[in-house]
DSSP file (Angstrom, degrees, kcal/mol; ACC not computed):
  #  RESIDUE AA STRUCTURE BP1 BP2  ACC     N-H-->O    O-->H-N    N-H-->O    O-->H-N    TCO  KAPPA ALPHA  PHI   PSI    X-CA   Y-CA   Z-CA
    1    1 A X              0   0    0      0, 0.0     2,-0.2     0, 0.0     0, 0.0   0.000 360.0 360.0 360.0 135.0    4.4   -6.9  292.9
    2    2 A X        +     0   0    0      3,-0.0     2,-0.3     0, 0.0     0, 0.0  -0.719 360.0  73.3-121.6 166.6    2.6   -6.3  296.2
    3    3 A X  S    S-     0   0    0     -2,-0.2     0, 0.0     0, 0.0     0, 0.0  -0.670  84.3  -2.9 116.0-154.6   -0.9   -5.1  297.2
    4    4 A X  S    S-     0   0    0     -2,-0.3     2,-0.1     1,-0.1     3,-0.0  -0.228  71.0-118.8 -66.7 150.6   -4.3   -6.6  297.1
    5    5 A X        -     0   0    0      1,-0.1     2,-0.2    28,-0.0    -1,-0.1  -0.505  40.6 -93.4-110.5 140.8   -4.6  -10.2  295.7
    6    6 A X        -     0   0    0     -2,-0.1    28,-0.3    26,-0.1     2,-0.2  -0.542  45.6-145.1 -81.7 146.7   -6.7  -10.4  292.8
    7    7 A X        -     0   0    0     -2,-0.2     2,-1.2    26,-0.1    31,-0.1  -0.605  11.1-128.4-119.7 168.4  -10.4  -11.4  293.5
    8    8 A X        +     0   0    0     29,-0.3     3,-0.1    -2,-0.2    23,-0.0  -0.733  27.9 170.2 -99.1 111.0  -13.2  -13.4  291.8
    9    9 A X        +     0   0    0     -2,-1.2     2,-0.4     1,-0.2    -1,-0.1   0.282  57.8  79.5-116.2  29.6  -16.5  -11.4  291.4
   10   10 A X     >  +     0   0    0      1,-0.2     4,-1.0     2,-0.1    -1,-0.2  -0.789  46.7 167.0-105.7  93.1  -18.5  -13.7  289.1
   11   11 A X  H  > S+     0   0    0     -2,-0.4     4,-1.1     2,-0.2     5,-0.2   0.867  76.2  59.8 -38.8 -52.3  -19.8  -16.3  291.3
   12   12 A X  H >> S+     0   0    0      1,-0.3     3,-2.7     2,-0.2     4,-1.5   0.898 103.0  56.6 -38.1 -68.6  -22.2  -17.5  288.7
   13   13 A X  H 34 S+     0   0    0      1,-0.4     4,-0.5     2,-0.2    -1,-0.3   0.676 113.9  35.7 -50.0 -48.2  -19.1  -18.1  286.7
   14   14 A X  H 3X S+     0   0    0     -4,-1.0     4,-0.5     2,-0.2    -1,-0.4   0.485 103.2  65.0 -87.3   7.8  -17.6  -20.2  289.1
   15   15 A X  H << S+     0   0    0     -3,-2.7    -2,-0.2    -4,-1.1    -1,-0.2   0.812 111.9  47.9 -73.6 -37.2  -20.8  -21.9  290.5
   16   16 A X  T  < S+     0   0    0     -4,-1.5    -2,-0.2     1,-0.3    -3,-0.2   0.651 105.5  53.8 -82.3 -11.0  -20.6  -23.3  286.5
   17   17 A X  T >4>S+     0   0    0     -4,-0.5     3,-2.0    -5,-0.2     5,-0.7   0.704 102.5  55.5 -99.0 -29.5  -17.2  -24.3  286.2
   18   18 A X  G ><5S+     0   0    0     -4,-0.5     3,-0.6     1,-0.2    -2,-0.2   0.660  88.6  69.9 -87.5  19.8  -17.4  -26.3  288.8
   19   19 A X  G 3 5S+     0   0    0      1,-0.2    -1,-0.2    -4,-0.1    -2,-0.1   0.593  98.5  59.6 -85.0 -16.7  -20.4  -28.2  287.4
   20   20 A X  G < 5S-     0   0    0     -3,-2.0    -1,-0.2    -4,-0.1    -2,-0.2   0.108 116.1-116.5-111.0  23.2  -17.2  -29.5  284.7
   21   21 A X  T < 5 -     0   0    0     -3,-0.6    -3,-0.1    33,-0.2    -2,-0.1   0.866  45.9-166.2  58.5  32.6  -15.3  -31.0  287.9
   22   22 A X      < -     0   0    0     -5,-0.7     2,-0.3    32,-0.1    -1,-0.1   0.144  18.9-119.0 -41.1 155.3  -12.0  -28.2  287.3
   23   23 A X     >  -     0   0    0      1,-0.1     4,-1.1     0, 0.0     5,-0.2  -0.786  32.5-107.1 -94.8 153.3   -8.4  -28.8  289.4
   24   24 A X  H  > S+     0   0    0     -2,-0.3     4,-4.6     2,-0.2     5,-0.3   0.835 123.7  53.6 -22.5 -51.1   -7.5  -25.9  291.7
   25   25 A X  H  > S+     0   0    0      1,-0.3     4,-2.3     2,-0.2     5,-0.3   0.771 102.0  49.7 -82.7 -28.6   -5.2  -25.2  289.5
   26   26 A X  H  > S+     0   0    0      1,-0.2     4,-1.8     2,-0.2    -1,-0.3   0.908 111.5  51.7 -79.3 -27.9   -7.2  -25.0  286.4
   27   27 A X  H  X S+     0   0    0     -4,-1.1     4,-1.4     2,-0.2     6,-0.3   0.873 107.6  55.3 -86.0 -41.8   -9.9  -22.6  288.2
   28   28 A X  H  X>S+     0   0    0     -4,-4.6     5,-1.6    -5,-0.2     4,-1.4   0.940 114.8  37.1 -60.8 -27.4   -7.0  -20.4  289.2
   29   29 A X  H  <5S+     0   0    0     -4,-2.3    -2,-0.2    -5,-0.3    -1,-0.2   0.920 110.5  57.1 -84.2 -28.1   -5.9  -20.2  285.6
   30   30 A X  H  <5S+     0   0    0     -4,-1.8    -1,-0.2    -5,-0.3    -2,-0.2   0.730 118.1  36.4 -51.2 -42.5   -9.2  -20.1  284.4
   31   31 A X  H  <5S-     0   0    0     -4,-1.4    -2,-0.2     2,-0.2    -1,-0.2   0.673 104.1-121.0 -81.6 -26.8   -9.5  -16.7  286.9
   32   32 A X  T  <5S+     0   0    0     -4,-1.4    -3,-0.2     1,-0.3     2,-0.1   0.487  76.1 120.1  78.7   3.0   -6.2  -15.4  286.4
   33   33 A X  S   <S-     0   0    0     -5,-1.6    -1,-0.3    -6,-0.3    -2,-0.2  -0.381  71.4 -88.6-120.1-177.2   -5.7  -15.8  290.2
   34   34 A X    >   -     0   0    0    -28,-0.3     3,-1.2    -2,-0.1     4,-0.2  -0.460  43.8-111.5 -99.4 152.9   -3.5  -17.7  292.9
   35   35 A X  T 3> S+     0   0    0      1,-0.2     4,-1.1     2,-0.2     3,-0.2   0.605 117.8  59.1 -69.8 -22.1   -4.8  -21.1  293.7
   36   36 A X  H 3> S+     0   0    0      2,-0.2     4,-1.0     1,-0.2    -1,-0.2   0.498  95.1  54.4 -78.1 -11.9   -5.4  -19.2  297.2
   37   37 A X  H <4 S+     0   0    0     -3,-1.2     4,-0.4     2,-0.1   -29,-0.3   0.442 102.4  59.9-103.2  16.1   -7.5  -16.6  296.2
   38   38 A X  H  > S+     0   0    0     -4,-0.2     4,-2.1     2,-0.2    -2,-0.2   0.661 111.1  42.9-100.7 -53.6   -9.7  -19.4  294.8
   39   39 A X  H  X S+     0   0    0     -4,-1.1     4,-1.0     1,-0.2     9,-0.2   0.950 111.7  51.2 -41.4 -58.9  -10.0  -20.8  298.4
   40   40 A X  H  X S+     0   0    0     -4,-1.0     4,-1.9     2,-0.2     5,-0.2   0.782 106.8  59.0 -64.3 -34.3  -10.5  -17.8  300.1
   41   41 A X  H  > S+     0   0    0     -4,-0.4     4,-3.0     1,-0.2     5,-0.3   0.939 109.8  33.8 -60.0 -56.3  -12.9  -17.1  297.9
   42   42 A X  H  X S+     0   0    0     -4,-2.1     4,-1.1     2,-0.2    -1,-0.2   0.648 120.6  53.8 -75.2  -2.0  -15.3  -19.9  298.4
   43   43 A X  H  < S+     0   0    0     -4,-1.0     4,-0.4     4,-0.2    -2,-0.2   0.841 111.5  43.1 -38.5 -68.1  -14.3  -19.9  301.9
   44   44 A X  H  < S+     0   0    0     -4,-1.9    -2,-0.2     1,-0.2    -3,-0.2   0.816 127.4  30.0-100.9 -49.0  -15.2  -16.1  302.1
   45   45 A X  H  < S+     0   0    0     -4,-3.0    -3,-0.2    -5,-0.2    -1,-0.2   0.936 134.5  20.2 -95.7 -47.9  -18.8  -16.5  299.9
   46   46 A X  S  < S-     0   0    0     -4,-1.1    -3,-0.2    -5,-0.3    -2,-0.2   0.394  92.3-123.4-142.0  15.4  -20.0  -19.7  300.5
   47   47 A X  S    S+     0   0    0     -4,-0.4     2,-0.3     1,-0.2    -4,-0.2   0.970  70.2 111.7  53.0  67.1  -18.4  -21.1  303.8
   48   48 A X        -     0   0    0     -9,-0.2    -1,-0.2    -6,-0.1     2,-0.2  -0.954  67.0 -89.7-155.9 174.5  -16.9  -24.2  302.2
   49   49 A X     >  -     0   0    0     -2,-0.3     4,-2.5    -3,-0.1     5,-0.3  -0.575  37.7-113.6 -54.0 123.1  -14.2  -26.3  301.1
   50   50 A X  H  > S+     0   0    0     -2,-0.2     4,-0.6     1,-0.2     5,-0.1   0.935 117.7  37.6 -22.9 -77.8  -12.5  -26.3  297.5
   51   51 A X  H  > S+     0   0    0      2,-0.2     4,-1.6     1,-0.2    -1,-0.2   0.695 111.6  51.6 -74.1 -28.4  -13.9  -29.7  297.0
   52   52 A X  H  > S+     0   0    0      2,-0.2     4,-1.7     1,-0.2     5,-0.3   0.965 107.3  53.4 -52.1 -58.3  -17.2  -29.7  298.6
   53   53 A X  H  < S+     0   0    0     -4,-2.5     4,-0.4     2,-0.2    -2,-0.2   0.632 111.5  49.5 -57.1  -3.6  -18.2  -26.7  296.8
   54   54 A X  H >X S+     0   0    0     -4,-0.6     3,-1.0    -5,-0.3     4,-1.0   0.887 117.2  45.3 -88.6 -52.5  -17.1  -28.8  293.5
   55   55 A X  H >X S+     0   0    0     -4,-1.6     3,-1.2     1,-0.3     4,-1.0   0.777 104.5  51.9   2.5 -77.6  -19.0  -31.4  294.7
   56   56 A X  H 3< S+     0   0    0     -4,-1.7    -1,-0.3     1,-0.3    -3,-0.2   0.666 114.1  49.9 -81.3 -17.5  -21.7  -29.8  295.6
   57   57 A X  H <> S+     0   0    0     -3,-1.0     4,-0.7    -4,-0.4     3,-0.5   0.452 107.2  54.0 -49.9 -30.1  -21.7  -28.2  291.8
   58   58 A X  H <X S+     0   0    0     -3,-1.2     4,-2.1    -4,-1.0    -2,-0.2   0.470  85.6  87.8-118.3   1.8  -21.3  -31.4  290.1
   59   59 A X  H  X S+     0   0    0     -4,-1.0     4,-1.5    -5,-0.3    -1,-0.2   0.770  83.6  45.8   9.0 -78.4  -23.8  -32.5  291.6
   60   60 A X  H  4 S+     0   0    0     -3,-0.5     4,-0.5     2,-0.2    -2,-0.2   0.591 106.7  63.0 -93.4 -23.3  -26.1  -31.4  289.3
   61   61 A X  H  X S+     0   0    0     -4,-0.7     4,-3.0     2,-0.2    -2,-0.2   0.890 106.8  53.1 -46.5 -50.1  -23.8  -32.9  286.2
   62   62 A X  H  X S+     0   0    0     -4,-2.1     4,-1.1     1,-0.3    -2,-0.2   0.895 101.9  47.5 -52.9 -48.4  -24.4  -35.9  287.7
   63   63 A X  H  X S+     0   0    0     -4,-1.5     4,-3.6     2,-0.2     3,-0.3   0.893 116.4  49.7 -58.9 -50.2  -28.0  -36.0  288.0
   64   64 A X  H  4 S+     0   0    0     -4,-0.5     4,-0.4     1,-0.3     5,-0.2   0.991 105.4  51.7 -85.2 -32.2  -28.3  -35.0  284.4
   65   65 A X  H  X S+     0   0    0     -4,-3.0     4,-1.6     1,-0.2    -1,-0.3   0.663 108.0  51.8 -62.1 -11.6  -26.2  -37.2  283.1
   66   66 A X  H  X S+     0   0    0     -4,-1.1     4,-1.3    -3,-0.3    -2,-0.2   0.536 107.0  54.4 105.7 -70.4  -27.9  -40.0  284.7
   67   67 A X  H  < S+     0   0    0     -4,-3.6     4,-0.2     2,-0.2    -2,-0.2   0.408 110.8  45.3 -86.7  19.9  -31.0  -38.8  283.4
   68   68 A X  H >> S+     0   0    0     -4,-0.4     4,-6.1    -3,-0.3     3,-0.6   0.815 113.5  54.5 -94.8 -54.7  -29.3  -38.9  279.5
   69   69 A X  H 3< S+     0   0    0     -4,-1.6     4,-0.4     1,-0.3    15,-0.2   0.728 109.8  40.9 -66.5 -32.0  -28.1  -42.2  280.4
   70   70 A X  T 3X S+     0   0    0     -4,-1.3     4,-2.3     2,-0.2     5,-0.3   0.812 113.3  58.7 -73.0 -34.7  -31.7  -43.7  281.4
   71   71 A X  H <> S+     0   0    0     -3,-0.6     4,-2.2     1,-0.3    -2,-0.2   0.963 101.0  49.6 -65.7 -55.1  -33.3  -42.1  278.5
   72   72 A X  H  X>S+     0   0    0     -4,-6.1     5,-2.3     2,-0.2     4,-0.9   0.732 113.9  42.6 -83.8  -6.7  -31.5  -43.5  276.3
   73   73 A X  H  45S+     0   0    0     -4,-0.4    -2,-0.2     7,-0.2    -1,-0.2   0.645 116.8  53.8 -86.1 -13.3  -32.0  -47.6  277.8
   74   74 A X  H  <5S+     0   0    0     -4,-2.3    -2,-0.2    -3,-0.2    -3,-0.2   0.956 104.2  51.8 -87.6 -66.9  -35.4  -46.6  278.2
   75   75 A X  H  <5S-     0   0    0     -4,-2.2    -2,-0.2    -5,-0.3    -3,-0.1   0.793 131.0 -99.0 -51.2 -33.8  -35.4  -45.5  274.3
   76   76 A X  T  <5S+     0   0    0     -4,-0.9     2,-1.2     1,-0.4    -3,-0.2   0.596  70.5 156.0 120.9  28.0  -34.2  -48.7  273.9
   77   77 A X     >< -     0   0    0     -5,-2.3     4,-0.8     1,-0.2    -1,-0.4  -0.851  30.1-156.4 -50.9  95.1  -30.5  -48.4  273.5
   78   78 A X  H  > S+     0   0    0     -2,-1.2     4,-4.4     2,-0.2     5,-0.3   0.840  93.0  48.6 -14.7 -71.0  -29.4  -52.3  274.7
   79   79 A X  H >4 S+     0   0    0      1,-0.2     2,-2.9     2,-0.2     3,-0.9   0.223 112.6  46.9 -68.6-130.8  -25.7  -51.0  275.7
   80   80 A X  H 3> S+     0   0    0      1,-0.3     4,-3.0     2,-0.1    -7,-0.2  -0.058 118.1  46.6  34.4 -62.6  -27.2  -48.1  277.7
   81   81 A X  H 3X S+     0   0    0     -2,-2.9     4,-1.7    -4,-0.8    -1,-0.3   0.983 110.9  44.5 -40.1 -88.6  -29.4  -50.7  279.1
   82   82 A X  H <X S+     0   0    0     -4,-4.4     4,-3.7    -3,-0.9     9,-0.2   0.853 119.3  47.0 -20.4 -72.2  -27.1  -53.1  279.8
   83   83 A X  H  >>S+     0   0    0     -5,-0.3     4,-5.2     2,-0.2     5,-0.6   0.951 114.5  49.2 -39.3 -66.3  -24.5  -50.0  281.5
   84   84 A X  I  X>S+     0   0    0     -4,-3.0     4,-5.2     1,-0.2     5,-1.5   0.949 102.3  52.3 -61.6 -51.1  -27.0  -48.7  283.3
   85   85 A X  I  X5S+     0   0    0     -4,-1.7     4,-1.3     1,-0.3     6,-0.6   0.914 121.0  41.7 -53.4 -63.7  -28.6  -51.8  285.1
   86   86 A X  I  <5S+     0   0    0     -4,-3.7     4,-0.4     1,-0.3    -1,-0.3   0.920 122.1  36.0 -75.2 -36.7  -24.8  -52.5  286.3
   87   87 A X  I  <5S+     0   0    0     -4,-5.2    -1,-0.3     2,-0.1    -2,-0.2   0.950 133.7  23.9 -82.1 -17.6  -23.7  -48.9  287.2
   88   88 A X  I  <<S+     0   0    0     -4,-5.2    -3,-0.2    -5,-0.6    -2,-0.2   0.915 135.3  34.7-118.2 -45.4  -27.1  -47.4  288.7
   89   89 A X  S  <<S-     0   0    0     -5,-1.5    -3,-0.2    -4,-1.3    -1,-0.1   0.000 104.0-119.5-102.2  34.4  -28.7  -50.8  289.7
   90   90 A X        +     0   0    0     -4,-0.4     2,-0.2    -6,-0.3    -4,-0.2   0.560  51.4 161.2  24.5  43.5  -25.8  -52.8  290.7
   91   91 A X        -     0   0    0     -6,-0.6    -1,-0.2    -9,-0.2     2,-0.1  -0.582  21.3-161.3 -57.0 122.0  -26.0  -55.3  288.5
   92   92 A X        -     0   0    0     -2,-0.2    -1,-0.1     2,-0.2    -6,-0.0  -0.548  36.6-118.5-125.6-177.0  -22.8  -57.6  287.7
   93   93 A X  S    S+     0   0    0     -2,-0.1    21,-1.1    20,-0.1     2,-0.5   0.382 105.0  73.0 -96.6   2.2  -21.9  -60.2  284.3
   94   94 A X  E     -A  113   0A   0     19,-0.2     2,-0.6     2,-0.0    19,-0.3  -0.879  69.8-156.3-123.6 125.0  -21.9  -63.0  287.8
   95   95 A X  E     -A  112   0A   0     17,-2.5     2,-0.6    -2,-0.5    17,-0.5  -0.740  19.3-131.2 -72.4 119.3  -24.8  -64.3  289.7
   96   96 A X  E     -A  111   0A   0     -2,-0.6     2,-0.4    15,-0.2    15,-0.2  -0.827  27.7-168.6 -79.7 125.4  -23.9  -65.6  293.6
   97   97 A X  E     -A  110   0A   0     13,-3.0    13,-3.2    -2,-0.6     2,-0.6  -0.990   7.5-151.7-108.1 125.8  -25.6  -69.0  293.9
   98   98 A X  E     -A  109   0A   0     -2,-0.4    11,-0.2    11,-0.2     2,-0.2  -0.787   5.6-160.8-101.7 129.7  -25.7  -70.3  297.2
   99   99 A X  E     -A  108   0A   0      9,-3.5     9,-1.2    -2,-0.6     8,-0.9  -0.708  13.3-163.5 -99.5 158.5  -25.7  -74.0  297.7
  100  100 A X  E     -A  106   0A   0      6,-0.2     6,-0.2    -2,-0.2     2,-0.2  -0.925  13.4-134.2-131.3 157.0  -27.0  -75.3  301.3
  101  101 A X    >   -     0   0    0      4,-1.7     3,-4.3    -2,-0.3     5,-0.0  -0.491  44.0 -68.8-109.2-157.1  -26.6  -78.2  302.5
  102  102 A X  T 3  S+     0   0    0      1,-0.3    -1,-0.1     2,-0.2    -2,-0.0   0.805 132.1  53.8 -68.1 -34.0  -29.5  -80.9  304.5
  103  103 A X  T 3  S-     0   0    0      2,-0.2    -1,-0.3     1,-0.1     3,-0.1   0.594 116.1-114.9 -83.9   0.2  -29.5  -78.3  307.3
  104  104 A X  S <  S+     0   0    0     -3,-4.3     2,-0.2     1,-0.2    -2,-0.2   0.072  78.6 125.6  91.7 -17.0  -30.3  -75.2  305.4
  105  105 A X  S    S-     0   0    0     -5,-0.1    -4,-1.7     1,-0.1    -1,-0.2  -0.621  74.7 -89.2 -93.7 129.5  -26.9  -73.9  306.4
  106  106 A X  E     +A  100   0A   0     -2,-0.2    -6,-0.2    -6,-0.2     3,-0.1   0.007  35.1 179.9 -49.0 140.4  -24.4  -72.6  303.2
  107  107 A X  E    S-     0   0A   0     -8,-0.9     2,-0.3     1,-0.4    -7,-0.2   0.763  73.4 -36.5 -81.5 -53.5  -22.0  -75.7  301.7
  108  108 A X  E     -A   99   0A   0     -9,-1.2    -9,-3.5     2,-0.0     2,-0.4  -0.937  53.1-129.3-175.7 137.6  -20.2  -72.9  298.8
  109  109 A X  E     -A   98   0A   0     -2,-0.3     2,-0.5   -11,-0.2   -11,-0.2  -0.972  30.2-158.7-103.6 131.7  -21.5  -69.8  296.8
  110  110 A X  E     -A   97   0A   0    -13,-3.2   -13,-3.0    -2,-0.4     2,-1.0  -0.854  21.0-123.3-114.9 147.3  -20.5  -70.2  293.2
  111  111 A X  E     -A   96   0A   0     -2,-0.5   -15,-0.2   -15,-0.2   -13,-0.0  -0.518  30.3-169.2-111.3  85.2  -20.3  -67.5  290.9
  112  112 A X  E     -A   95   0A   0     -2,-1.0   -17,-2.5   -17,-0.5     2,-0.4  -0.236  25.3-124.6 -55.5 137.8  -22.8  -68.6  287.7
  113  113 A X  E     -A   94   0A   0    -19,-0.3   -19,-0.2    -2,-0.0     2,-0.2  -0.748  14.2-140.4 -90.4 150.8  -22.3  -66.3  284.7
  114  114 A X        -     0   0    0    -21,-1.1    -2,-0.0    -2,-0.4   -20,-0.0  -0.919  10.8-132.3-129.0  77.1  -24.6  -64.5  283.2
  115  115 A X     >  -     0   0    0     -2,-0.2     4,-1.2     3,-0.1     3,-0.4   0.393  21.9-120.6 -66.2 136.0  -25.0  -64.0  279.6
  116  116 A X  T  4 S+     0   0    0      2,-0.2     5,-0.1     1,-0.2     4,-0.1   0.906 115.6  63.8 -39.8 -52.0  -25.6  -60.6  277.7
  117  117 A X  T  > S+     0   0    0      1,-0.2     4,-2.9     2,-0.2    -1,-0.2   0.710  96.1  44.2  -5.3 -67.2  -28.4  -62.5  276.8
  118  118 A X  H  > S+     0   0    0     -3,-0.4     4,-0.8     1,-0.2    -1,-0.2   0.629 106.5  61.3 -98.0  -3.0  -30.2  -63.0  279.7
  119  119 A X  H  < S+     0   0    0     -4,-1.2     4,-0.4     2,-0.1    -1,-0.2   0.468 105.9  48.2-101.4  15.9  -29.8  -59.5  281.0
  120  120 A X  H  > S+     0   0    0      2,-0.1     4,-1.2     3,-0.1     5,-0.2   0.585 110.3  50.5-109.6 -34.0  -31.7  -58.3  278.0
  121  121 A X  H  < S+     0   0    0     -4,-2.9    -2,-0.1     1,-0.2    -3,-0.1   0.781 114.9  45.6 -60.6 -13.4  -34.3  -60.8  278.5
  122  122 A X  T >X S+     0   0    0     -4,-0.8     4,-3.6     2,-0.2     3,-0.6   0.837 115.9  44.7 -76.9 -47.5  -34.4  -59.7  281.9
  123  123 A X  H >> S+     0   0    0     -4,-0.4     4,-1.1     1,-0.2     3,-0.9   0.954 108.0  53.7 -31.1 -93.9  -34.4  -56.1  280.9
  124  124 A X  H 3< S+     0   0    0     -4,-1.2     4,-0.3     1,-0.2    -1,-0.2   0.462 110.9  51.8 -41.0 -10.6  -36.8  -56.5  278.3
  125  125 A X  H <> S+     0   0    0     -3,-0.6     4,-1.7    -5,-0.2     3,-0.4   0.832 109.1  55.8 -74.5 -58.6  -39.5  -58.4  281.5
  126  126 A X  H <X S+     0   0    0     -4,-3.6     4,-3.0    -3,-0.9    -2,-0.2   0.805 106.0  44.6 -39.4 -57.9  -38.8  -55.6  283.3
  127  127 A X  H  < S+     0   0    0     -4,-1.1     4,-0.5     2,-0.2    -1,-0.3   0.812 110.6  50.7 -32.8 -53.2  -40.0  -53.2  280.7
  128  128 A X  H  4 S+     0   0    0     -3,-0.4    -2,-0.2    -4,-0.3    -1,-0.2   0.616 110.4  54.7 -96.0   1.4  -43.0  -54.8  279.8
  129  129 A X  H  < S+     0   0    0     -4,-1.7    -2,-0.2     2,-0.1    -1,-0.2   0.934 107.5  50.3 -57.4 -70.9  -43.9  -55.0  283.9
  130  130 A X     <        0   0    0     -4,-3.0    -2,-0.2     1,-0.3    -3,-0.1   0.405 360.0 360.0 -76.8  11.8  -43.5  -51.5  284.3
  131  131 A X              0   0    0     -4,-0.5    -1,-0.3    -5,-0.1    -3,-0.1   0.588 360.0 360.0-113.7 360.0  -45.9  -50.6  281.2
């Protein structure tokens, strides 16, 4: 079959699928179209890249999940807590302790563990700072 390439005229529609982080492949089937007229398209409308413009879409997944995922350690979900403090505040289960020696200069860093425990008593300080 020859002639004009089928085109995508709901933008909206793809501004929102790409908020659920789609393959190429999966937006072209999702369109009915060639994994090139899915290029050209966001090319042609919004002067990007396939994958920045998913990006720049998922974006806004991110962000909301993010704010589900605080809500609920703030509600007082423990695991939540726990998850969040390590993925969004870069919090690890190991401590670095650094030992010095008579001259102030480091001897060894050891790596103390750190207890489910004490990162809910920490948590739970934290909390009662910020209220």
């Amino acid at each position: 079959m020859t002639g004009r390439p089928a085109i995508i005229d709901d933008l909206d529609k793809l501004k929102q699928l790409m908020r659920l982080k789609p393959s190429l492949a999966d937006t072209a089937a999702i369109f009915d179209c060639s994994e090139r007229t899915v290029q050209e398209t966001i090319k042609r409308e919004f002067d990007m890249e396939f994958r920045a413009f998913r990006e720049r879409y998922m974006a806004q997944t991110r962000l909301s999940l993010i704010r589900k995922a605080v809500g609920k350690a703030e509600g007082g979900d423990n695991q939540m807590l726990i998850f969040c403090l390590k993925n969004i505040c870069g919090w690890t289960d190991r401590q670095a302790v650094e030992v010095t020696g008579a001259e102030g200069g480091p001897i060894e860093t050891l790596n103390v563990p750190v207890t489910n425990e004490d990162r809910l008593a920490i948590a739970r300080r934290l909390m009662e700072i910020k209220s």
